[in-house]
N, C-alpha and C positions, 0 to 999 in steps of 0.2 A: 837319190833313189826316188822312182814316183811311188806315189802312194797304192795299192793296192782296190784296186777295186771289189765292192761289194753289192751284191743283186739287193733289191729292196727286200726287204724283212727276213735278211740271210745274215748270217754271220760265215759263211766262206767267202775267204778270198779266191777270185777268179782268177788270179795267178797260181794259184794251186791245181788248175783243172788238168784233168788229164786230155788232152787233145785227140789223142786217138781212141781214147774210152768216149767219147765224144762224137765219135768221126762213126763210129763205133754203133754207135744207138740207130744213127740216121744207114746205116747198113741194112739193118734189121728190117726197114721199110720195103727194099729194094724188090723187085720182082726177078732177080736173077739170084738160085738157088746158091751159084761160086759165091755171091757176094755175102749173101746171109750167110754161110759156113766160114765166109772168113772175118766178119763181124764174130761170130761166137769164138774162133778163136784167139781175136783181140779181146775180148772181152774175158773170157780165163786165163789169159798172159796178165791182164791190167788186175783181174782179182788175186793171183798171187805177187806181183811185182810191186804195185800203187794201186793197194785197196783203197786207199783213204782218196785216192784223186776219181778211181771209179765210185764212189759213193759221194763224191761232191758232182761229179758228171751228173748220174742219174738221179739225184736230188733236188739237183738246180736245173734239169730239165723236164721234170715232174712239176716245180713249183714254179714253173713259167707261165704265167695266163699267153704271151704272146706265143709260144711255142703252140705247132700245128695241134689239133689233136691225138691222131693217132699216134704221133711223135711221144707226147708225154704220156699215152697207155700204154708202150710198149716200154718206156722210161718204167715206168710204175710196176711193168709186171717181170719183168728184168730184176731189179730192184728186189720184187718178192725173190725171185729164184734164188739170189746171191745170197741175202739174210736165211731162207730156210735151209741153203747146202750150207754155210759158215755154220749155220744153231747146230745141225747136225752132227756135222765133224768134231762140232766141238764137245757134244754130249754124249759121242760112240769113243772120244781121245784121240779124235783124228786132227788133223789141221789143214787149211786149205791156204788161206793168206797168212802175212805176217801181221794183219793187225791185230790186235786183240777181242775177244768178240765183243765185249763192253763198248766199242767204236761204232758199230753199228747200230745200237742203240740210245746216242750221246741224246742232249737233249737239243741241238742242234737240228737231229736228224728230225726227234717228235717233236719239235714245234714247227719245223718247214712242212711236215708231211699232212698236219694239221692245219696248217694256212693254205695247203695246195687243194686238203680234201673241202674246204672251206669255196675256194675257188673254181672247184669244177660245174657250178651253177645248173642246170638241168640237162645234164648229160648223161644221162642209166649207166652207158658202156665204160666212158673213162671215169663216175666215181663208184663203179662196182673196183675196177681194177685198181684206184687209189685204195679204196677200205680195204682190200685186201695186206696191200704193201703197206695199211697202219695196223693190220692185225698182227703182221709178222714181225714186227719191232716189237708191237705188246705182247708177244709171245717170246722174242727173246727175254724184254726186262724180266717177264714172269716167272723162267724158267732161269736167269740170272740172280732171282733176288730182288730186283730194282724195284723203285717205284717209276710210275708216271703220274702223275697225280693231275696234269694237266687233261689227260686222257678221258678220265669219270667225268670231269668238269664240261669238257667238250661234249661228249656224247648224250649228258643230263641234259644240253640243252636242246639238245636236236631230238630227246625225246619225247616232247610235243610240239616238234617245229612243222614243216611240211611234208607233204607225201615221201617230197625228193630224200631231204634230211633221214627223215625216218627208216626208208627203204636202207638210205647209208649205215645208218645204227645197227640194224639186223644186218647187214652185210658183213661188218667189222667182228660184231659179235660172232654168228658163225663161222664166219673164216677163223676167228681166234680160238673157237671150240674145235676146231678139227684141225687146227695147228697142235693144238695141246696134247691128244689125240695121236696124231700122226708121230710128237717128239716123242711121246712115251711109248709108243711101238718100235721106235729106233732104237731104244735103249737095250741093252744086254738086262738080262733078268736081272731082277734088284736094285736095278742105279736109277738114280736120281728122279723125276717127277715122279716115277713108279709107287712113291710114297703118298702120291695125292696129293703134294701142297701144289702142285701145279694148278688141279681139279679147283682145289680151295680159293685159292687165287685168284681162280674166274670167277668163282663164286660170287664171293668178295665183290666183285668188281658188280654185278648182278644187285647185288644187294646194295653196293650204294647208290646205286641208280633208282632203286629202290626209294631209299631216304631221302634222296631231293625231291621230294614230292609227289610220290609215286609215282615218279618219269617213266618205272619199267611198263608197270601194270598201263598206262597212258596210252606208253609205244605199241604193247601187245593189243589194247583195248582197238586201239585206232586201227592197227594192219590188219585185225582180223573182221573187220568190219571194211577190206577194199576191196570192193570183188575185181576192180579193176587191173589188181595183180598178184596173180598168183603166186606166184614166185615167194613174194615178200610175204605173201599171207601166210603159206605154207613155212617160210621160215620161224614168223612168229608163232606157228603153232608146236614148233619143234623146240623153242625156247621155253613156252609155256608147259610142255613137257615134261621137261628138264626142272624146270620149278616146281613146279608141281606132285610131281612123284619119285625125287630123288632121295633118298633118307637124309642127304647132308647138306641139303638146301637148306639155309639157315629158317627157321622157324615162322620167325616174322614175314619174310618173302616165299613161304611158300602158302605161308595164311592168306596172304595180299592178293596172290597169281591164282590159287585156286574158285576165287573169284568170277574168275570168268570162265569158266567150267560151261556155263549154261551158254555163254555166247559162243564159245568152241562148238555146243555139239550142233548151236541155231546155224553153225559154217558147212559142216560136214553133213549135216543131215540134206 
């Protein structure tokens, strides 16, 4: 038997891959409309038949520095769609694949997707659409129960890293706030996040970002002083928010955020 080969800082084996989820991705490039529609219907054969080989596909073509670019954004935002129709189905009692939803979430997936987001170097376009596809795992664990603990640890640090970094953190975060958001609007009246630990969750995760140092207050401090990008500005000011005037912002992080009060209205004015 040969040995199985392994992409550097992955643990799948690439005899595992699914070939035509594969063949699949690079469809989606195509400029002929036939071949994009029958990419997507490889691609929903492979998510109920071999989920597990389409999520080593678009994993290990996300977490390729040599892969094209647009090749691993359209890996990445692929990637989101699968993980938020699987979160879905599975919190309305539906099912779409055979694997479990817990699979989409391994730690495998967050730490490839955190080496990749690590990896996309000064690229706006592919690490908006990677921070997305690590909101949507941090929105399953969330909404599973699970921890990531690697997650807070990564994002503290990019909370006073550079523009690029920083931009990623608000990225990750609101996409993760409107994942939360969007699950709890799927659900049937009563069920599950509808109780707010989802809400809580994120919180949590706000506030320990928080506690390394005041990485949060850091990130907001720093984006809302870029006038260079709007985007990001306006994001940090919607997170600031959100901390600042929600009742169940925990106490200490909304004492810390309300802070910069005066340098919000010196943005808006």
């Amino acid at each position: 038997w040969l040995k199985p080969k392994v992409a550097p800082g992955l643990t799948f084996p690439t005899w595992l891959m699914d070939v035509d989820a594969d063949a699949a991705i690079d469809g989606f490039l195509s400029k002929s409309a036939d071949v994009r529609r029958r990419a997507a219907e490889a691609l929903q054969r492979r998510e109920k038949e071999n989920p597990i080989g389409l999520l080593e596909a678009l994993v290990l073509r996300l977490a390729s520095p040599a892969a094209p670019q647009e090749s691993r954004a359209v890996a990445a935002v692929l990637l989101r769609k699968v993980l938020v129709r699987n979160a879905t189905a599975n919190h309305t009692g539906g099912r779409i694949s055979s694997a479990p939803v817990d699979t989409w979430c391994s730690p495998h997936v967050g730490r490839t997707l955190l080496d990749a987001l690590s990896s996309v170097g000064q690229e706006p376009n592919l690490r908006r659409h990677v921070a997305d596809a690590v909101a949507a795992v941090a929105s399953l664990h969330i909404t599973q129960g699970s921890e990531w603990p690697e997650l807070s640890l990564f994002l503290s640090r990019w909370c006073s890293a550079g523009r690029g970094e920083q931009a990623a953190v608000l990225s990750v975060l609101e996409q993760l706030r409107d994942e939360i958001e969007e699950s709890d609007a799927d659900l049937p009246e009563g069920g599950g996040v509808g109780d707010g630990t989802s809400k809580t969750a994120f919180l949590a995760l706000l506030a320990a970002l928080e506690d390394q140092g005041g990485g949060l207050r850091a990130l907001l401090a720093a984006t809302l002083q870029n006038d260079g990008d709007e985007a990001t500005q306006a994001a940090a000011a919607r997170i600031f928010a959100l901390c600042a005037a929600d009742p169940v912002v925990p106490a200490a992080l909304r004492r810390s955020v309300r802070g910069l009060a005066g340098l919000l209205a010196e943005v808006v004015a």
